[in-house]
Chimera marker file (.cmm) of the C-alpha trace (Angstrom):
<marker_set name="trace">
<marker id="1" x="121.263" y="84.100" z="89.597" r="1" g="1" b="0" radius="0.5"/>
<marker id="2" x="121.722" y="80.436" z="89.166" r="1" g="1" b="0" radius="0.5"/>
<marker id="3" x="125.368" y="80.044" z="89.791" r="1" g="1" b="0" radius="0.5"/>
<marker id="4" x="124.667" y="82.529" z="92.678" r="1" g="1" b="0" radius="0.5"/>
<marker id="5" x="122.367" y="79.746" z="94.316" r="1" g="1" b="0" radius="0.5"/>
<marker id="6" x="124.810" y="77.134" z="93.265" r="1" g="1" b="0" radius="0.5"/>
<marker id="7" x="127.679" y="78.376" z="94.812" r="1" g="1" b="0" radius="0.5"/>
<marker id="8" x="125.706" y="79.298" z="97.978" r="1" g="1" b="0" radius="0.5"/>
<marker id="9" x="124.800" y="75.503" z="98.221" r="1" g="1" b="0" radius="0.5"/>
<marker id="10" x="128.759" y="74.340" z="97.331" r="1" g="1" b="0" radius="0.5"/>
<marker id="11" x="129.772" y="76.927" z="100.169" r="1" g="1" b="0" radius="0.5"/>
<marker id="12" x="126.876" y="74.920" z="102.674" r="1" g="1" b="0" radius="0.5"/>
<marker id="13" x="125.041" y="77.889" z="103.024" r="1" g="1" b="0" radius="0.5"/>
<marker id="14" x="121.657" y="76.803" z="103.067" r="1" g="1" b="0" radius="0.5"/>
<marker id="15" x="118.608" y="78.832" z="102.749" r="1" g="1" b="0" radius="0.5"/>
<marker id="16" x="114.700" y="77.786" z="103.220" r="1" g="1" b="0" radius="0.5"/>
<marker id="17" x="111.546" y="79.861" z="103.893" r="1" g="1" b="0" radius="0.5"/>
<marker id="18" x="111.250" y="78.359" z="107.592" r="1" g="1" b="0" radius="0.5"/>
<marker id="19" x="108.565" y="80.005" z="108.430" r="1" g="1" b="0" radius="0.5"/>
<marker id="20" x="106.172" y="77.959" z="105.273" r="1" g="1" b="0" radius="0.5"/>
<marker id="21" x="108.383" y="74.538" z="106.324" r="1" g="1" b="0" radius="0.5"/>
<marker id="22" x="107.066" y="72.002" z="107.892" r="1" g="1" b="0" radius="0.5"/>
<marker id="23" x="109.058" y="69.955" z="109.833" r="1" g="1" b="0" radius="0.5"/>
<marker id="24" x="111.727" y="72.372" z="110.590" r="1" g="1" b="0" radius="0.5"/>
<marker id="25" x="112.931" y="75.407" z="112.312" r="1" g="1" b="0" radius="0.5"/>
<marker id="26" x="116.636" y="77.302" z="111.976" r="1" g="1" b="0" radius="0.5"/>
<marker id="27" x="118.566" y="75.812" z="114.349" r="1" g="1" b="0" radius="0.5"/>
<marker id="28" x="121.412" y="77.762" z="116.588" r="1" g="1" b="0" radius="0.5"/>
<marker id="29" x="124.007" y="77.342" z="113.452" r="1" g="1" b="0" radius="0.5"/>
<marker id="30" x="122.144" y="78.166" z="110.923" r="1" g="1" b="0" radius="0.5"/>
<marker id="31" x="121.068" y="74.846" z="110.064" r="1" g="1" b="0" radius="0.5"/>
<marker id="32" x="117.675" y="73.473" z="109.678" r="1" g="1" b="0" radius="0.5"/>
<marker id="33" x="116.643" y="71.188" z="113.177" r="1" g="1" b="0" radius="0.5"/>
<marker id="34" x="114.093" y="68.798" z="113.135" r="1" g="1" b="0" radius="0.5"/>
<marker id="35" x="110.698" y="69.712" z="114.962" r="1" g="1" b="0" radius="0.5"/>
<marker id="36" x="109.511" y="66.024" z="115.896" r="1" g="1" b="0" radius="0.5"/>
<marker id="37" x="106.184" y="67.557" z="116.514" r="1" g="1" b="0" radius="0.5"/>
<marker id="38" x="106.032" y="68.441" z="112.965" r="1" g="1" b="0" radius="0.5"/>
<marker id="39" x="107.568" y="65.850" z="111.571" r="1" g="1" b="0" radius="0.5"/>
<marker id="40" x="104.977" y="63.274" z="112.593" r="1" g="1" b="0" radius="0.5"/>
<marker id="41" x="102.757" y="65.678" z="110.363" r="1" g="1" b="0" radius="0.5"/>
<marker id="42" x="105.028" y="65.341" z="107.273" r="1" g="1" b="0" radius="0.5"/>
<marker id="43" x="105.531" y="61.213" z="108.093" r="1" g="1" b="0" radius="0.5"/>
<marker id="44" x="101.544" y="61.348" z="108.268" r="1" g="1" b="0" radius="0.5"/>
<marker id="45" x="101.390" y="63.411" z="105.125" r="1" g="1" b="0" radius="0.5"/>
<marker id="46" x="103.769" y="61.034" z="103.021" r="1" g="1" b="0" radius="0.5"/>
<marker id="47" x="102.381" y="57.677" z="104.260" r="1" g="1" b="0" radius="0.5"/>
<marker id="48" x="98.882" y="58.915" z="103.101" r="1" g="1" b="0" radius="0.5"/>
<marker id="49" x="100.372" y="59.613" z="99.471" r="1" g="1" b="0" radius="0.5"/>
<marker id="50" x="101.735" y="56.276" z="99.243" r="1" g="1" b="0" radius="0.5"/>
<marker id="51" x="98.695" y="54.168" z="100.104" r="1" g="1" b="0" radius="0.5"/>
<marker id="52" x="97.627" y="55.929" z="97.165" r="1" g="1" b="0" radius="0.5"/>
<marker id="53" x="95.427" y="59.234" z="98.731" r="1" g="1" b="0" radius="0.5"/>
<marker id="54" x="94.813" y="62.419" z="96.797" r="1" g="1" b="0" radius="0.5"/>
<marker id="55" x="96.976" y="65.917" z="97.867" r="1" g="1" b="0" radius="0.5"/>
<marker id="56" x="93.483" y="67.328" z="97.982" r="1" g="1" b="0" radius="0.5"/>
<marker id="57" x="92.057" y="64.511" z="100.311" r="1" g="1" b="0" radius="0.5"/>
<marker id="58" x="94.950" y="64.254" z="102.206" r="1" g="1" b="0" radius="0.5"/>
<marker id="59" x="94.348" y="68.351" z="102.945" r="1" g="1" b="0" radius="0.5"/>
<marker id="60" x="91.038" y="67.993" z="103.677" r="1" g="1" b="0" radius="0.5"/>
<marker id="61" x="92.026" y="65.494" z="106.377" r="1" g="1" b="0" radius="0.5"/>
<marker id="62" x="94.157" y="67.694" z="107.593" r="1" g="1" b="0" radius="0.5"/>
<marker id="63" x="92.066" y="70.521" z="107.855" r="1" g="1" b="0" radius="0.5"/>
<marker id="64" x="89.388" y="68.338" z="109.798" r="1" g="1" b="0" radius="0.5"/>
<marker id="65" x="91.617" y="67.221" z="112.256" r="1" g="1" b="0" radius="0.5"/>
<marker id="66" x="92.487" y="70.368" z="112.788" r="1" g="1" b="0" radius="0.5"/>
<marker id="67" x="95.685" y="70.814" z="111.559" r="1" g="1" b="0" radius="0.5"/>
<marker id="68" x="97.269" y="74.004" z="110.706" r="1" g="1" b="0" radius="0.5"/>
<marker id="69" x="99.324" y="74.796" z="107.500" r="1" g="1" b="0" radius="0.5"/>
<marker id="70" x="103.175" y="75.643" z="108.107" r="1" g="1" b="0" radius="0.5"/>
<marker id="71" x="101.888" y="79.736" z="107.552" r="1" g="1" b="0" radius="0.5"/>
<marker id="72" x="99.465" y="78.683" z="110.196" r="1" g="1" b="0" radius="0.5"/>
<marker id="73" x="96.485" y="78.762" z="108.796" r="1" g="1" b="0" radius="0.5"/>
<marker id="74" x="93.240" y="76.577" z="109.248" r="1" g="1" b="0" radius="0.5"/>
<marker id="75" x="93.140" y="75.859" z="105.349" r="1" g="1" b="0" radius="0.5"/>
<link id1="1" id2="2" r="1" g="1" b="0" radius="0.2"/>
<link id1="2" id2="3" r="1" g="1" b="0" radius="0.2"/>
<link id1="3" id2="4" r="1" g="1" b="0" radius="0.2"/>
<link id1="4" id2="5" r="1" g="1" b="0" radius="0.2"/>
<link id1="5" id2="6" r="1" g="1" b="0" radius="0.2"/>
<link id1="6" id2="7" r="1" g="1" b="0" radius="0.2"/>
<link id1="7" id2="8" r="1" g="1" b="0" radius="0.2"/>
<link id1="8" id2="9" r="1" g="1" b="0" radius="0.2"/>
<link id1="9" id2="10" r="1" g="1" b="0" radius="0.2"/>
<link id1="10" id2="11" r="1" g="1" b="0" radius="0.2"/>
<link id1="11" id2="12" r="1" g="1" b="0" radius="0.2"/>
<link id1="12" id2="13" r="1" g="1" b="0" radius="0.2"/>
<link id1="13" id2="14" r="1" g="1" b="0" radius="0.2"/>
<link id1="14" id2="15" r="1" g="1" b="0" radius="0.2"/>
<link id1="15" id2="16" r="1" g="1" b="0" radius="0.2"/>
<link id1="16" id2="17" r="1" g="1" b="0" radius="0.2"/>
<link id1="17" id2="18" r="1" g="1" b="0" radius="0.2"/>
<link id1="18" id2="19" r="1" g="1" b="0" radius="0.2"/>
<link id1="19" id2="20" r="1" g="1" b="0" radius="0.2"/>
<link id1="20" id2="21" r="1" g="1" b="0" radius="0.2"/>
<link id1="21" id2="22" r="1" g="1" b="0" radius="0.2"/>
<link id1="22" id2="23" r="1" g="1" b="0" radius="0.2"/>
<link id1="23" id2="24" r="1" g="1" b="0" radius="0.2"/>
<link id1="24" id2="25" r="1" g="1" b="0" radius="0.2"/>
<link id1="25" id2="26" r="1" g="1" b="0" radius="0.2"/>
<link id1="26" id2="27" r="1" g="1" b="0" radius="0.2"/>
<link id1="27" id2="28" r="1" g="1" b="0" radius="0.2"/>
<link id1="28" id2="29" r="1" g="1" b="0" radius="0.2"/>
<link id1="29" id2="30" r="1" g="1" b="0" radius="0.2"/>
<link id1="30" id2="31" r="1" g="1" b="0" radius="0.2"/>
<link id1="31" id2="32" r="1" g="1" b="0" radius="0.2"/>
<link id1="32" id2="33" r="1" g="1" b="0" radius="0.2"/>
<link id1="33" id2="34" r="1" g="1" b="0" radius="0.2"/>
<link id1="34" id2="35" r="1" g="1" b="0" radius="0.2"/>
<link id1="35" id2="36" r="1" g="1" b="0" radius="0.2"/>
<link id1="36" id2="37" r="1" g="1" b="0" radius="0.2"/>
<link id1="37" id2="38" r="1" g="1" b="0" radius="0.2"/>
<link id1="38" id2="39" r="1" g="1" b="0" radius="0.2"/>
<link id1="39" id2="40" r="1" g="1" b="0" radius="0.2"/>
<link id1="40" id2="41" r="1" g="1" b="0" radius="0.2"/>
<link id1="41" id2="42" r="1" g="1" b="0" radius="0.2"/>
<link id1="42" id2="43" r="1" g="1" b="0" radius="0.2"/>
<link id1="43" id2="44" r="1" g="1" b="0" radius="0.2"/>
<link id1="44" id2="45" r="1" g="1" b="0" radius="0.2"/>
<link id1="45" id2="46" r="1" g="1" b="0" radius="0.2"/>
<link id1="46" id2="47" r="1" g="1" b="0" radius="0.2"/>
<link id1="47" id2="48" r="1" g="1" b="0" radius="0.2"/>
<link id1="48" id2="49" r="1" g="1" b="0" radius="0.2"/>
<link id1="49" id2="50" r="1" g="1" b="0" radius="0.2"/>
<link id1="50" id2="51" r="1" g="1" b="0" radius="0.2"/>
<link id1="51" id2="52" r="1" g="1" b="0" radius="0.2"/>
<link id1="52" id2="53" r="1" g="1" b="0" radius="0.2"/>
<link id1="53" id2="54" r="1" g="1" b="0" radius="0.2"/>
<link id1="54" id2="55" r="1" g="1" b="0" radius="0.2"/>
<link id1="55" id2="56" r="1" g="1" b="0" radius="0.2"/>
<link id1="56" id2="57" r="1" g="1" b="0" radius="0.2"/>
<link id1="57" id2="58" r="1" g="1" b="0" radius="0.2"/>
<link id1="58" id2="59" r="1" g="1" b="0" radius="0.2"/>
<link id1="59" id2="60" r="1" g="1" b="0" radius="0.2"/>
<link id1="60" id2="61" r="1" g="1" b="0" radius="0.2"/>
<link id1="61" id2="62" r="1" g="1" b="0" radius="0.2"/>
<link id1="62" id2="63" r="1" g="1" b="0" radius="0.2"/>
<link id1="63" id2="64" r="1" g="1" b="0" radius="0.2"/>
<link id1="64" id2="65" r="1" g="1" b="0" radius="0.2"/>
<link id1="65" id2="66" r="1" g="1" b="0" radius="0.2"/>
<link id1="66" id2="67" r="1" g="1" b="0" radius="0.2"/>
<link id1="67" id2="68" r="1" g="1" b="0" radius="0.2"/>
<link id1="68" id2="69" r="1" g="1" b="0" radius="0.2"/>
<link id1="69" id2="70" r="1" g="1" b="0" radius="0.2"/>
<link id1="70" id2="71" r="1" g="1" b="0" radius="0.2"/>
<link id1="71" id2="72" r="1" g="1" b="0" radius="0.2"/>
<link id1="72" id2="73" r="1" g="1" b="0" radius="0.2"/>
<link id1="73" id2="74" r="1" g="1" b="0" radius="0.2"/>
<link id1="74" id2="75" r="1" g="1" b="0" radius="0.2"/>
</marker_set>
């Protein structure tokens, strides 16, 4: 199974649950596109954690500002 996912990546096949990513979509080639929309969420998400901010404050803050999850949930 491992060299199976290795040799996928060496062949530039790539493969990512899109639908649970946030930031990106599949784009025309197969490729993953940038969703600027999202990504300000991730840029948000990663400042946060550098000035220091818990994952489970940083969801919280999330949730209250009503942001959804990348399944689309409210938490």
């Amino acid at each position: 199974m491992t060299w199976g996912q290795r040799k996928r990546f060496a062949d530039g096949k790539v493969s990512l649950p899109y639908k649970r990513f946030l930031g990106y979509k599949k784009g025309p080639d197969g490729l993953p596109v940038i969703v600027e929309e999202e990504a300000e969420i991730v840029r948000l998400i990663y400042r946060l954690f550098l000035y220091g901010k818990s994952p489970s404050y940083i969801a919280s803050m999330l949730t209250d500002e009503g942001i959804l999850t990348p399944g689309g949930k409210a938490n």
